[in-house]
C-alpha distance (Angstrom), angle and dihedral (degrees) to the residues before:
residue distance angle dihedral
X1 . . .
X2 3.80 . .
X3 3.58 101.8 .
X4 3.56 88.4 167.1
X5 3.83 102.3 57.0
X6 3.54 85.9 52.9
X7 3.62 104.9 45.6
X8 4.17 80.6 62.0
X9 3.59 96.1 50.2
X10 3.52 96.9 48.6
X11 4.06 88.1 43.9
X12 3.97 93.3 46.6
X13 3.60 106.0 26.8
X14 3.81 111.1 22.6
X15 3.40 105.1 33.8
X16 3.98 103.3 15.4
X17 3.79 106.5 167.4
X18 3.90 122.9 -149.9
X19 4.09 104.4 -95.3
X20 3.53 112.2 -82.7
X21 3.71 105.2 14.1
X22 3.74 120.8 137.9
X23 3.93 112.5 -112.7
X24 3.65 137.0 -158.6
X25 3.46 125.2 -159.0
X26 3.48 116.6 -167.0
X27 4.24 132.8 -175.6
X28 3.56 143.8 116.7
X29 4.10 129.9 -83.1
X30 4.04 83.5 -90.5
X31 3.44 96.0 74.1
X32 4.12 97.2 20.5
X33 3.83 94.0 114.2
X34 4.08 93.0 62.2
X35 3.44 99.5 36.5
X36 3.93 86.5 52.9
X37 3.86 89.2 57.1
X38 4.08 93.7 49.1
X39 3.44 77.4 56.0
X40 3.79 96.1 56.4
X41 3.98 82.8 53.8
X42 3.15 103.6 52.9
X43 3.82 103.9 40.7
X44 4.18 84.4 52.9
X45 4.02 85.7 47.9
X46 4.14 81.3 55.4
X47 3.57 106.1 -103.6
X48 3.88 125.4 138.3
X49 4.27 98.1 -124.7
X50 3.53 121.4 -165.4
X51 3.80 114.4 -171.2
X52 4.40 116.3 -159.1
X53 3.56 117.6 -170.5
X54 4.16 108.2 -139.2
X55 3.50 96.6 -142.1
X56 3.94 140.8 123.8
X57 3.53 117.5 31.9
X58 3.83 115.6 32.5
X59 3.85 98.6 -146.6
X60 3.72 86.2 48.2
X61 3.58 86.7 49.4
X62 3.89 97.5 52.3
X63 3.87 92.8 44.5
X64 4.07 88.8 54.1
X65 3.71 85.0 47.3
X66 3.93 91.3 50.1
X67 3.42 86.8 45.1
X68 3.31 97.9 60.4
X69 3.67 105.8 33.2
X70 3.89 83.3 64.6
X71 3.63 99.0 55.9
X72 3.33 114.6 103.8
X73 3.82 98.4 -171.6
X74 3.63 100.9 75.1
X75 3.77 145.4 51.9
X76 3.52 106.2 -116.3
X77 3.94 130.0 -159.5
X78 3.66 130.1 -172.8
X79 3.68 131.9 -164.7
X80 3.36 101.0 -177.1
X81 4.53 127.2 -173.0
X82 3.79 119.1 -136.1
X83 4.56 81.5 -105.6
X84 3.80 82.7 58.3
X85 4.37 96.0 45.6
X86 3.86 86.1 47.6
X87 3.60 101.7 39.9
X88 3.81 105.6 38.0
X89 4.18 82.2 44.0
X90 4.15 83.4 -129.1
X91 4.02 83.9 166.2
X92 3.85 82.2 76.1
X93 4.02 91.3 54.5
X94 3.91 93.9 43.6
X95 3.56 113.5 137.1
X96 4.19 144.4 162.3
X97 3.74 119.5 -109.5
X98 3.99 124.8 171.7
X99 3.84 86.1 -26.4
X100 3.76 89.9 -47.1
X101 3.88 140.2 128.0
X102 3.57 97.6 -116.4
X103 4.07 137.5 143.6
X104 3.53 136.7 -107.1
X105 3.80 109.5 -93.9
X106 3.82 145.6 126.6
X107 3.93 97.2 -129.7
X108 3.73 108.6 106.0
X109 3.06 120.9 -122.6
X110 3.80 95.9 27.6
X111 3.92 109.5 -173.9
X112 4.42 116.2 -171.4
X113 3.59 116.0 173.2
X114 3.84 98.7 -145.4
X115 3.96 97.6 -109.3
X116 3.78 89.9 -83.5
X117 3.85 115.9 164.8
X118 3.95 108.3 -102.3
X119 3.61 95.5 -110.0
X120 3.29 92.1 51.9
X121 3.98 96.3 50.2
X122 4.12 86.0 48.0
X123 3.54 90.5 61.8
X124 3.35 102.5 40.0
X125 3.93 98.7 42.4
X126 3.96 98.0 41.6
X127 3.59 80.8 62.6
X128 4.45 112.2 115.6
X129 4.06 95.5 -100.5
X130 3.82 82.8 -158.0
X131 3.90 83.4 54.3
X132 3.28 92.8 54.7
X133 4.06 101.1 39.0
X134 3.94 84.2 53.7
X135 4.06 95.5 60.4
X136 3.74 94.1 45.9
X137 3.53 82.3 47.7
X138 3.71 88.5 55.3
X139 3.98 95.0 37.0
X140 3.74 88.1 54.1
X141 4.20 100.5 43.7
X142 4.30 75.7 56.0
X143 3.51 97.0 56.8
X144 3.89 128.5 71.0
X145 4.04 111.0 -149.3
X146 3.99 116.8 -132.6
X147 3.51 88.3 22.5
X148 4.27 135.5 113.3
X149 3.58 115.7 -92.9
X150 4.05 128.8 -170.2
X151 3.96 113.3 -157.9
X152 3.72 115.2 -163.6
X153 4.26 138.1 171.7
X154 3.42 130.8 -170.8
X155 4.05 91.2 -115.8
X156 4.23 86.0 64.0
X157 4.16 115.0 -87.8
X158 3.80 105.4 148.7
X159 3.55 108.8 167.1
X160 3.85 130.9 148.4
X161 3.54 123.5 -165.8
X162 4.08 134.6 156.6
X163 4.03 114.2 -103.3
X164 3.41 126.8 -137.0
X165 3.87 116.2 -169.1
X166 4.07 120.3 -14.9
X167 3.71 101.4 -149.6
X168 3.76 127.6 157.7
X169 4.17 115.2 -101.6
X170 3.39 118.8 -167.2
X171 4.83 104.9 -58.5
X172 3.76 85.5 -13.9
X173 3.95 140.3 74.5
X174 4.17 100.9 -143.0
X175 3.75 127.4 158.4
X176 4.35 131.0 -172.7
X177 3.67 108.8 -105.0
X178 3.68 116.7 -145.8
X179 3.75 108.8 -83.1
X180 4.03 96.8 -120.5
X181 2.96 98.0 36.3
X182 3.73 117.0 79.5
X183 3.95 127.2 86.6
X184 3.68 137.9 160.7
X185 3.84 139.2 52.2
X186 3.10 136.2 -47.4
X187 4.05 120.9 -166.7
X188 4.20 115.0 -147.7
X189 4.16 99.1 -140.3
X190 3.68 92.5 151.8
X191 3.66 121.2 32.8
X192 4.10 153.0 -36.4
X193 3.59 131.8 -164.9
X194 4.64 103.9 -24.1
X195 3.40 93.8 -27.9
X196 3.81 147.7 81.2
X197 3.84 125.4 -121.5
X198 3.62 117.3 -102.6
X199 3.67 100.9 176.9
X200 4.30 117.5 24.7
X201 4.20 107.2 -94.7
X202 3.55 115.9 -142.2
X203 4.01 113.4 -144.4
X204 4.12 109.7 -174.1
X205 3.94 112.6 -155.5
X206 3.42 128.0 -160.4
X207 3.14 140.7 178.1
X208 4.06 86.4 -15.8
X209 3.57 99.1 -50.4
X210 3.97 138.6 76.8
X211 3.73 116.1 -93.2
X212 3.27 105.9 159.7
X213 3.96 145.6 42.2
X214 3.91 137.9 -177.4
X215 3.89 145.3 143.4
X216 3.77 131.1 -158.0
X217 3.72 84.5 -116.4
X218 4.34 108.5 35.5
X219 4.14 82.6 -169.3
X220 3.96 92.7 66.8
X221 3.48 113.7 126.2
X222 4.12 95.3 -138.3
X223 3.58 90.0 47.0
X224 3.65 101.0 48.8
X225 3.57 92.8 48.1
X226 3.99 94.2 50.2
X227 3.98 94.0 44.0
X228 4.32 88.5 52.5
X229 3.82 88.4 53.5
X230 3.57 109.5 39.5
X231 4.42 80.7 44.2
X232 4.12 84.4 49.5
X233 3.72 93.0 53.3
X234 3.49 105.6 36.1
X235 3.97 90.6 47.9
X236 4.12 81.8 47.9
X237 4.27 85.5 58.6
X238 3.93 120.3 -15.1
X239 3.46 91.6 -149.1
X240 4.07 83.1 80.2
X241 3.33 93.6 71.2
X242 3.76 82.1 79.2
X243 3.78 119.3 125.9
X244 3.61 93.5 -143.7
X245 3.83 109.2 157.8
X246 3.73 125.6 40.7
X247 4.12 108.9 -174.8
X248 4.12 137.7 170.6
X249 3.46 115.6 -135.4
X250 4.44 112.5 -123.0
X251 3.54 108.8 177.6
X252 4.53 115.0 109.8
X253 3.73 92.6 -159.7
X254 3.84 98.1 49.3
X255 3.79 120.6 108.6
X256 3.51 143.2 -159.5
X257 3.83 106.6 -98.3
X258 3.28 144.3 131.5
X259 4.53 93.7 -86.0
X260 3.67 101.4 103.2
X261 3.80 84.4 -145.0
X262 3.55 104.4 52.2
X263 4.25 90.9 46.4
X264 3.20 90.9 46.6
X265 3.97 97.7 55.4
X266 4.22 94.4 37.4
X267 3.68 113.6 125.9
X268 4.26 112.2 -91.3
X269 3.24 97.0 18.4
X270 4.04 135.9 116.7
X271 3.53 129.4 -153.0
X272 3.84 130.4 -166.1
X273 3.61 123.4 -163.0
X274 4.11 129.0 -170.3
X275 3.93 140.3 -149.5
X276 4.13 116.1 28.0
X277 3.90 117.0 44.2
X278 3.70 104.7 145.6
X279 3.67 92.0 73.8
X280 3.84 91.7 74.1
X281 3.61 104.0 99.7
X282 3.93 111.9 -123.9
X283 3.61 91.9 2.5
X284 3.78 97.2 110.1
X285 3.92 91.6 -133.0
X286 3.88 113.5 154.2
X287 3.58 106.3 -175.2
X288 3.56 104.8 104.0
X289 4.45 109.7 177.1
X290 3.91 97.0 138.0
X291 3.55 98.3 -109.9
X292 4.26 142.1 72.0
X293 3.83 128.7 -178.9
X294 3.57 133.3 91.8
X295 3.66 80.2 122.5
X296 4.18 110.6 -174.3
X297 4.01 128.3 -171.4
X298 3.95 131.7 -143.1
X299 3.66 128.0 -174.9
X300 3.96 133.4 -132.1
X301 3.82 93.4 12.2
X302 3.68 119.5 -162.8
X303 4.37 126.3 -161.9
X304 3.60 125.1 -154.4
């Protein structure tokens, strides 16, 4: 795994602090060897690094994390380990920025890389950005906002559902269909949730929202686990039975696998995702319920 190409992406292109300014990067011993080599980059592109290790004590962890993330005199990055997301309660500080995962924070710029397991994150950030830029360039020059689009795979999605905007989010090229607008199947080949399909998962839309669920085998483990969820949150608020964000996945070095993130941005793939939409800046979403998941993959996606 190059962990050295993408230390210097993430330094130069992702995270890319103003010349001169003082950066922290901050994580946990799990991801210690990459954040190390940003380092590297960014001390030889002249910045004054300092590197903390979040460790020990978890209150003492959270105040250093406070700390920084109201200091407005440094760049901060933070590579953080599923301990650190559940521990330091960083779902309570998740934010957007520039169609990015990111936390809420005065330091400027303010890189997070979205708790992904390192493997993971060295795949998907060794990647060309320039690579990547050029296929949602292509993706996007292909597909007509405000217009009716019909999504297919050979393992059975047919769905149909008006566009709004097509605008490149984070390895992906997603858009906010109109609400009422989207019916017919979609087929789960790839993944849902952390984990990869064993058996194909049938999701039935109508009317813009999921109606229906089944599996070839009702007993699968995947399946089970995705129906009792999406049934928990939609009972919690119906409006999260929403399909609110329809996205194709951009990123060559991605891989099936059981990180929503990285399946989600793979190459050929689509991804749908339900509940919250109009929290998408500029993507004219207007289904507001407070939460969005109930992410699901499909392979070899075609657009008409």
């Amino acid at each position: 795994m190059d962990i050295q190409r993408a230390a210097q992406n993430i330094a130069r292109h992702y995270f890319h602090p103003p010349p001169g300014k003082p950066v922290v990067i901050a994580c946990d011993e799990e991801k210690i060897a990459l954040a190390r080599a940003v380092a590297v980059v960014l001390e030889a592109d002249g910045h004054p690094t300092i590197l903390p290790i979040l460790d020990g004590e978890v209150l003492a962890q959270r105040r250093a994390l406070t700390l920084l993330l109201e200091e407005d005199s440094i760049a901060l990055a933070v590579f953080a380990s599923f301990r650190m997301w559940k521990d330091l309660a960083l779902s309570e500080r998740i934010t957007q920025r520039e169609h990015q995962p990111s936390l809420r924070g005065r330091p400027e710029p303010l890189f997070f890389d979205a708790v992904i397991p390192l493997e993971s994150l060295l795949r998907l950030y060794s990647a060309d950005p320039k690579s990547i830029h050029s296929f949602q360039s292509g993706l996007q020059s292909n597909l007509v906002n405000n217009t009716s689009v019909h999504l297919t795979t050979p393992a059975g999605v047919d769905l149909r559902f008006l566009a709004r905007t097509w605008q490149p989010w984070g390895w992906e090229l997603m858009t906010c269909p109109v609400e009422g607008s989207i019916h017919g199947r979609i087929v789960v080949d790839g993944a849902v949730l952390f984990g990869r399909t064993h058996q194909p998962i049938e999701l039935i839309i109508t009317n813009g929202k999921l109606s229906a669920m089944d599996c070839p085998d009702r007993n699968d483990e995947v399946f089970q686990g995705y129906r009792q969820w999406m049934m928990e949150v939609m009972e919690e608020n119906p409006a999260n039975a929403q399909l609110c964000e329809v996205g194709l996945g951009a990123n060559p070095n991605a891989q099936l696998s059981d990180v929503l993130m990285e399946t989600e941005a793979v190459q050929g793939v689509a991804y749908f995702c339900f509940g919250d939409n109009a929290s998408f800046e500029g993507m004219g979403g207007a289904n507001r319920t407070g939460w969005h998941g109930g992410t699901a993959t499909v392979q070899q996606s075609r657009i008409v």
